[in-house]
N, C-alpha and C positions, 0 to 999 in steps of 0.2 A: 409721801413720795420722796421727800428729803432725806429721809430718816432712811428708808432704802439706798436712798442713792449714796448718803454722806457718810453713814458712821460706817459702813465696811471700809472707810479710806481714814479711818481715825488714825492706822499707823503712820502714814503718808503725811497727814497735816493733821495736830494733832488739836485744835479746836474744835475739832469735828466730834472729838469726843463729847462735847456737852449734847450730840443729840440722842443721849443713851438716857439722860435726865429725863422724866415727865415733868419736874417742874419747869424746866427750859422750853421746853416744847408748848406746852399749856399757856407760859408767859408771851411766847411769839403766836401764838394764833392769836391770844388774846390782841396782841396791838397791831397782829394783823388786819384782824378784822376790823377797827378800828379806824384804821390808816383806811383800807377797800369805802370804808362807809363813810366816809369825810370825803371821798376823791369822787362816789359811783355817785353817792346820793344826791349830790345839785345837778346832773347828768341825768339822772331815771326821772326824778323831780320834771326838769323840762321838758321830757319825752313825755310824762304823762300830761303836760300840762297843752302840749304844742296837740298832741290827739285827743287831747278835752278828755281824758277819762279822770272823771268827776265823782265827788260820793253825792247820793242820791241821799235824802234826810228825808226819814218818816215824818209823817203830817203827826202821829200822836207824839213823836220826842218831845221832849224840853223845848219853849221857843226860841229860847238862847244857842238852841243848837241851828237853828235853819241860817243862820250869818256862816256856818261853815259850809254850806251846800256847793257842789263845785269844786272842791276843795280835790286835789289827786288822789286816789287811792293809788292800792294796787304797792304800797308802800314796803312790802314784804319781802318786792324784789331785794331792795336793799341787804334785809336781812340774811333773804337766802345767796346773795352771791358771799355776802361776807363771811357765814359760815361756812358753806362746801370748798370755798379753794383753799382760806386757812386750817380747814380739817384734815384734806388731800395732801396739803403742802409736809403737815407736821405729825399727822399720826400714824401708827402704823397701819396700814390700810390692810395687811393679814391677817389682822384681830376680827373677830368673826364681832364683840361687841361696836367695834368704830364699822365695820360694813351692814349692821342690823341697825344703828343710829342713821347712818346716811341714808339708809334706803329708807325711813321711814319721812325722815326729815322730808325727800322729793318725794316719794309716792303723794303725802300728801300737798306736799306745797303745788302740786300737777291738778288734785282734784279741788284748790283753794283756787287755783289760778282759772279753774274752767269755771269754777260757780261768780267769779269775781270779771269772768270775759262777758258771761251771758247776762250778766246786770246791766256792768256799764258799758260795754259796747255794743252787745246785743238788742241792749233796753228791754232783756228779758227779767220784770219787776221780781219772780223770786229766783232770778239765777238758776242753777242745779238744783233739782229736784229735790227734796228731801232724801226719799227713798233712797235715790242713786251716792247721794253722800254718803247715808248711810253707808249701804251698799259697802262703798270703797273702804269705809273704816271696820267694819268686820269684816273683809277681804285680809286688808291690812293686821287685823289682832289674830287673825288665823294665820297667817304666817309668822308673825314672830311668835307666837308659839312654838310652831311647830318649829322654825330655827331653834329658838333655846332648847327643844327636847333632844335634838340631835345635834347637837353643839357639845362636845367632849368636857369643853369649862364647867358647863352647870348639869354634868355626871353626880345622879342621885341628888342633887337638889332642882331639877328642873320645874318641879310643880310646887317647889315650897317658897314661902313667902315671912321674912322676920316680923317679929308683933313690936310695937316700942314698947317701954318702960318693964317689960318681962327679958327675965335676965336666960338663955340657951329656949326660948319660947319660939316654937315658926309652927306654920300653918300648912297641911301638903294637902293642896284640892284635889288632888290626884287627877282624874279624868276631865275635872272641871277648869281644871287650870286655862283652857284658851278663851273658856268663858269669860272665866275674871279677866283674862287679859285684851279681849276686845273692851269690858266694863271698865278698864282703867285706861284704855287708848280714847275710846270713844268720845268717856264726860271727859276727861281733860282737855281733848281738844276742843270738845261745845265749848268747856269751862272758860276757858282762853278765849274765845271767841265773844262770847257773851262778854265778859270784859273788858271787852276791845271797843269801849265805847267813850271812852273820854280822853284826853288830850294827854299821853304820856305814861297814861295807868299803867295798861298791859303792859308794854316796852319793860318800866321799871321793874316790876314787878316779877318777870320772864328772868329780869337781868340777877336779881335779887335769889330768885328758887335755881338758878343754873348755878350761882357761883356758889351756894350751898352743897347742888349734887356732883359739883366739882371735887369739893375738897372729900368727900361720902367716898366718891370714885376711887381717888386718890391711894384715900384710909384700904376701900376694901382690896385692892390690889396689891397692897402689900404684908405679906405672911405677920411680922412682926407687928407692925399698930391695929390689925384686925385680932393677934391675937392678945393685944394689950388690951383692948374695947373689948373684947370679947364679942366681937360680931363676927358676922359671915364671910369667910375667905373666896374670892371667886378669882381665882390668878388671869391675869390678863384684864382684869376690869380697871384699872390702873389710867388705861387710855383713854378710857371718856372721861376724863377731865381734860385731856387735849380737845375734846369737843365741847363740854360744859363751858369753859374759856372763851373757847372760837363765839358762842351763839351767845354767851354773854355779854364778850367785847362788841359784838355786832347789835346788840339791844341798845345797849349802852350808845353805841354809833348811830344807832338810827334813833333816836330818843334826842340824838341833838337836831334833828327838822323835824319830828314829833311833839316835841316840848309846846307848851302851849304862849302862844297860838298856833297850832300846827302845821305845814309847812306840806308836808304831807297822810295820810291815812292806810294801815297795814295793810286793813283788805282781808280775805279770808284766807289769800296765800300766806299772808304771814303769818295769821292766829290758827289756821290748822295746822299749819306746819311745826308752830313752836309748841305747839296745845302737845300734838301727838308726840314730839322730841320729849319733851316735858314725863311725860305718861310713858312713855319706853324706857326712859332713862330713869322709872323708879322699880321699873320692872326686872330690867335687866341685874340693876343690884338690889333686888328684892329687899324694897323698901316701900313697896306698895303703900303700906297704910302708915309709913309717916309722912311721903305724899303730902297725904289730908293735913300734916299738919305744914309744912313748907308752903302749899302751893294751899293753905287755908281762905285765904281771900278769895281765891280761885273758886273753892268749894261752896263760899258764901255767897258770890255772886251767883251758880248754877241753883243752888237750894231756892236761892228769895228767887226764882223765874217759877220752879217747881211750883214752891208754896202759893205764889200769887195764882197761878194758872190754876192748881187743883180749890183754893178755898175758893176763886169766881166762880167754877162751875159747881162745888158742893155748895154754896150760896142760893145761886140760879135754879138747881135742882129746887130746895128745899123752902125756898121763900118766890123765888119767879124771878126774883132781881140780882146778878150778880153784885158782888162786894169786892172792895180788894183789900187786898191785905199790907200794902205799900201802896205811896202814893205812885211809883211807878217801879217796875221792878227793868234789868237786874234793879240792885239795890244802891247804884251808883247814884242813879235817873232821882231814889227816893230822896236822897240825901239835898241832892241838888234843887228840887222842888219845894225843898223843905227852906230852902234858902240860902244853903253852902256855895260860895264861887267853886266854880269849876277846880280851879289851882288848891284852894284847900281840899277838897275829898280825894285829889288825887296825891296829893303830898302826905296826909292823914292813912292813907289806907296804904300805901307805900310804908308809914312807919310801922304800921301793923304788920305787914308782909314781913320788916327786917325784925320786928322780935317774936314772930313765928320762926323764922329762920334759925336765932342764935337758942328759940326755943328747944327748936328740933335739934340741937348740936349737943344740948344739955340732956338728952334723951341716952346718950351712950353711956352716961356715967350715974344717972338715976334710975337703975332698976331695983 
């Protein structure tokens, strides 16, 4: 909205010119959002604390988890105010990429927010339904499909997808393309979510794969360093790193009453909402499957639920006794059980997240 409003007046006053910068812009949401989450968050904190909306802790968790019981959810608010008003404020809001990011951002943080009304205020034990989540999240990857098909930007590459370490190498699913794109909105939002289980994890880690798909943005938006990389040119994608920023600095911001001992808890509004941002935002600069490797922690936490769920029930088939394959799965739970304080698997698996990251960086130049 600034950016509309201020740089047609560049001639007039001319500081107005820096808002033609995406680095300028990118820098102020970031400390926008920043600033929103140090100010909203002891505010949302008391509102949830004053209506007792409380996190409810499974009987099979960790015991060390039940001393958090009562503890605020719902903590996502946070996050989502601190991303949409410094999105709104600083980017271009014509970019068909920053209006298919916001919308995906709220479509789900609306279906996080009903599954997280019906737990804890409701006292409805499984929230929203499976199905019905479901439901919204392939609603959700059927439309941005079909926006990027008919989005003039991604003209002739709408179905194609870059491979890493393969040098002019993509993938075009042709017809199947909205397929994969609910498959990669979908797991990353469970993925996020499933790891939104210990004191700072998720947060970090969100904050960690965003400022990566920040500076991606950056890269593929500009003719020249896209064609020095030799990756995918997509003009106008430039601006989601005014977003990548924004939900960054707001990770980052909310990560200081998250930090352990936690202060408050995301909630589902927060981890679908950044799950799904996450999974859009590798779609849209079609970088789907280096994703897997940024947002790897992510990946590893969805598998170890997978694998423990499928080897209990091939177990129980095959002998009458399920088995598990972790002591408790995600694979946070194992670690923890296994005798790790809280603070190291989440510190430990943060540093794994950052040299996945600088990993994925080293991707451009090793084909």
């Amino acid at each position: 909205m600034l950016y509309e409003l201020l740089f047609p007046l560049r001639d007039q006053f001319s500081p107005f010119n820096l808002f033609q910068y995406i680095t300028f812009r990118a820098a102020s949401a970031a400390m926008l959002a920043l600033i929103i989450c140090f100010f909203l968050g002891p505010k949302i904190i008391q509102m949830l604390h004053n209506r007792q909306i409380g996190e409810e802790i499974r009987e099979q968790g960790p015991e060390s988890h039940h001393a958090k019981k009562g503890t605020p959810t719902m903590g996502g608010l946070i996050i989502l105010f601190a991303v949409i008003l410094p999105t709104f404020l600083f980017a271009n809001l014509q970019n068909p990429f920053v209006q298919i990011i916001m919308v995906t951002v709220i479509w789900m943080g609306i279906i996080g927010f009903l599954d997280d009304y019906l737990k804890v205020v409701k006292k409805m034990k499984k929230g929203l339904i499976a199905r019905y989540k479901m439901i919204g999240q392939i609603l959700l990857g059927l439309l941005v499909a079909i926006w990027i098909q008919y989005t003039p930007e991604f003209k002739d590459v709408w179905s194609v997808t870059s491979v890493p370490f393969l040098k002019n190498v993509e993938i075009n699913f042709g017809l199947l393309y909205p397929l994969f794109v609910i498959i990669v909105i979908t797991g990353t939002s469970n993925a996020v979510n499933l790891t939104d289980g210990l004191d700072g994890l998720a947060a970090g880690l969100l904050a960690i794969a965003f400022g990566v798909f920040g500076a991606i943005a950056y890269i593929t938006g500009r003719v020249d360093f896209s064609d020095y990389l030799n990756i995918l040119y997509l003009p106008g994608a430039g601006e989601l790193a005014v977003f990548a920023s924004a939900i960054a600095g707001a990770c980052l911001g909310y990560l200081w009453f998250n930090a352990a001992p936690a202060e408050v808890f995301m909630g589902d509004i927060g981890s679908l909402s950044t799950g799904a941002a996450l999974g859009t935002m590798a779609i849209l600069l079609k970088k789907e499957f280096l994703l897997l490797i940024i947002g790897g922690v992510f990946v590893w936490e969805a598998i170890s639920v997978i694998l423990q769920v499928g080897y209990f029930r091939w177990t129980k088939k095959a002998t009458g006794v399920g088995k598990r394959l972790f002591l408790m799965a995600p694979i946070h739970h194992h670690f923890e059980l296994k005798g790790w304080p809280e603070s190291r698997v989440v510190i430990r698996f943060w540093i794994i997240g950052i040299l996945l990251a600088l990993f994925s960086l080293t991707t451009f130049k090793i084909r």
